[in-house]
C-alpha positions as CSV (number, residue, x, y, z in Angstrom):
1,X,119.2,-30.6,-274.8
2,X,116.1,-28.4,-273.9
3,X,116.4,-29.8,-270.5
4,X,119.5,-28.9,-270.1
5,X,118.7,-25.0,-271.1
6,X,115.2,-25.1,-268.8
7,X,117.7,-26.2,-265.9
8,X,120.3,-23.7,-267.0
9,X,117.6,-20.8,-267.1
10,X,116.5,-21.9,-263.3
11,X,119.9,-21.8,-262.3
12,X,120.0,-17.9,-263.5
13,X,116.7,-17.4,-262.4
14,X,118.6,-18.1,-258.9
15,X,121.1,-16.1,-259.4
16,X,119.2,-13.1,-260.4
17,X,117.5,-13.5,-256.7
18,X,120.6,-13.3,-255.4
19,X,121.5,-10.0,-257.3
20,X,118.2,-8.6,-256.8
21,X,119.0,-8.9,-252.7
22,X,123.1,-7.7,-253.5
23,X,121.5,-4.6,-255.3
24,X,119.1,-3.6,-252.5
25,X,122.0,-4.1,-249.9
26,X,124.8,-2.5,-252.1
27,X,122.2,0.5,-252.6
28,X,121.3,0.8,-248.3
29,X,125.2,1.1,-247.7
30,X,126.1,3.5,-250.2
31,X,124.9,7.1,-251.1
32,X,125.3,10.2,-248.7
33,X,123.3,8.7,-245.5
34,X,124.2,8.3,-241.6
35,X,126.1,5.0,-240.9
36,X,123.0,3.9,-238.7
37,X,120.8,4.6,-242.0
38,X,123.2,2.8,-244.3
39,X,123.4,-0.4,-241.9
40,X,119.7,-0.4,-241.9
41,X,118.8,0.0,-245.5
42,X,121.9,-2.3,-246.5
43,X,120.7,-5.1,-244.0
44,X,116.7,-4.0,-243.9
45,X,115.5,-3.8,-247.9
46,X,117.2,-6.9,-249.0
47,X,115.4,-8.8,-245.6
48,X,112.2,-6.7,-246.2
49,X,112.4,-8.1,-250.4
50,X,113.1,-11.5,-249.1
51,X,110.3,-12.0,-246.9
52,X,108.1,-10.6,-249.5
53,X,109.7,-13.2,-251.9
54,X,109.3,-16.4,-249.5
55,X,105.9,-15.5,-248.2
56,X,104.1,-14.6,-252.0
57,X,106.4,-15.4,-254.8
58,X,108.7,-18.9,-254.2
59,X,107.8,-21.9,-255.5
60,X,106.8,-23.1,-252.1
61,X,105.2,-19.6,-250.7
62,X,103.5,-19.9,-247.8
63,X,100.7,-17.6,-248.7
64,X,99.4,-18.2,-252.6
65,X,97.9,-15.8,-254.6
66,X,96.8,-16.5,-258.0
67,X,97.8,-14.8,-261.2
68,X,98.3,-12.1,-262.3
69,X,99.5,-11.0,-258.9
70,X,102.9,-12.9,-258.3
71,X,104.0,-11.6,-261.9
72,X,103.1,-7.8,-260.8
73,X,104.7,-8.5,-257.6
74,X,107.9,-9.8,-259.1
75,X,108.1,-7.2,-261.3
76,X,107.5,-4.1,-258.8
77,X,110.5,-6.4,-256.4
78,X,113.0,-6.5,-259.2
79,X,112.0,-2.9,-260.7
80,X,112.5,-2.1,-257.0
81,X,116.4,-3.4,-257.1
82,X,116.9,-2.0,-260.6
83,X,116.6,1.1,-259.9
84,X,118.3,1.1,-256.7
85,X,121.2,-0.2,-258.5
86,X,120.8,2.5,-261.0
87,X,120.9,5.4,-258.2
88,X,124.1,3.9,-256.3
89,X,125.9,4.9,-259.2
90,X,125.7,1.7,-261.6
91,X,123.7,2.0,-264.4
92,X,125.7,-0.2,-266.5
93,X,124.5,-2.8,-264.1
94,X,121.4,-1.8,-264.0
95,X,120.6,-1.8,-267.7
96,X,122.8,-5.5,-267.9
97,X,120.4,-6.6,-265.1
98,X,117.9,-5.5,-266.7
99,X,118.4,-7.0,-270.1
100,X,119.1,-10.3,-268.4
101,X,115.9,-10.7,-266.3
102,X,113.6,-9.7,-269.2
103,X,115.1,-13.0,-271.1
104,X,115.2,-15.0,-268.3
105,X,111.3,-14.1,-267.6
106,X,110.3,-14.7,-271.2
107,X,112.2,-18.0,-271.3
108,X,110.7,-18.9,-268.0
109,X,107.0,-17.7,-269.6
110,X,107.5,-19.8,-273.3
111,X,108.7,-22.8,-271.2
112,X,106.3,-22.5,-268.3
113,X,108.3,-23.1,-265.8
């Protein structure tokens, strides 16, 4: 059964990169901004957060650093799409996103996974 959860809280832990990238995007093309300024935040921040994610903070990132680093970076990447969300307007989002990655981080810190 504990398997079953540990897989079920990396399978959210996916997700919530997912929603971390669809808040930085939905943020970028919304707001009062020039359509050339909303095509490049919508398409640049969630590109800019995913190259951040894939070179420092995947399991498989191509340039380690050692802790407590990838946990402050994580942090400062999903406070970063957090409060974006919050500032296009959803901050009933924000706080449920919120709420969900703090459990998923401290199941993901109890079960070191």
């Amino acid at each position: 059964m504990m398997n079953v959860l540990q897989a079920a809280n990396l399978g959210l832990r996916f997700l919530l990169e997912l929603c971390l990238l669809a808040s930085l995007s939905y943020w970028g093309f919304h707001g009062d901004k020039s359509m050339l300024l909303k095509i490049v935040l919508g398409l640049g921040t969630p590109l800019i957060a995913a190259i951040i994610w894939g070179l420092f903070l995947s399991p498989k990132a191509s340039v380690p650093i050692t802790q407590p680093f990838p946990f402050i970076l994580e942090l400062v990447v999903f406070a970063t799409a957090i409060i974006a969300l919050y500032s296009a307007g959803k901050p009933s989002l924000a706080i449920a996103f919120t709420l969900v990655y703090i459990v998923n981080r401290t199941l993901i810190y109890f079960w070191q996974q």
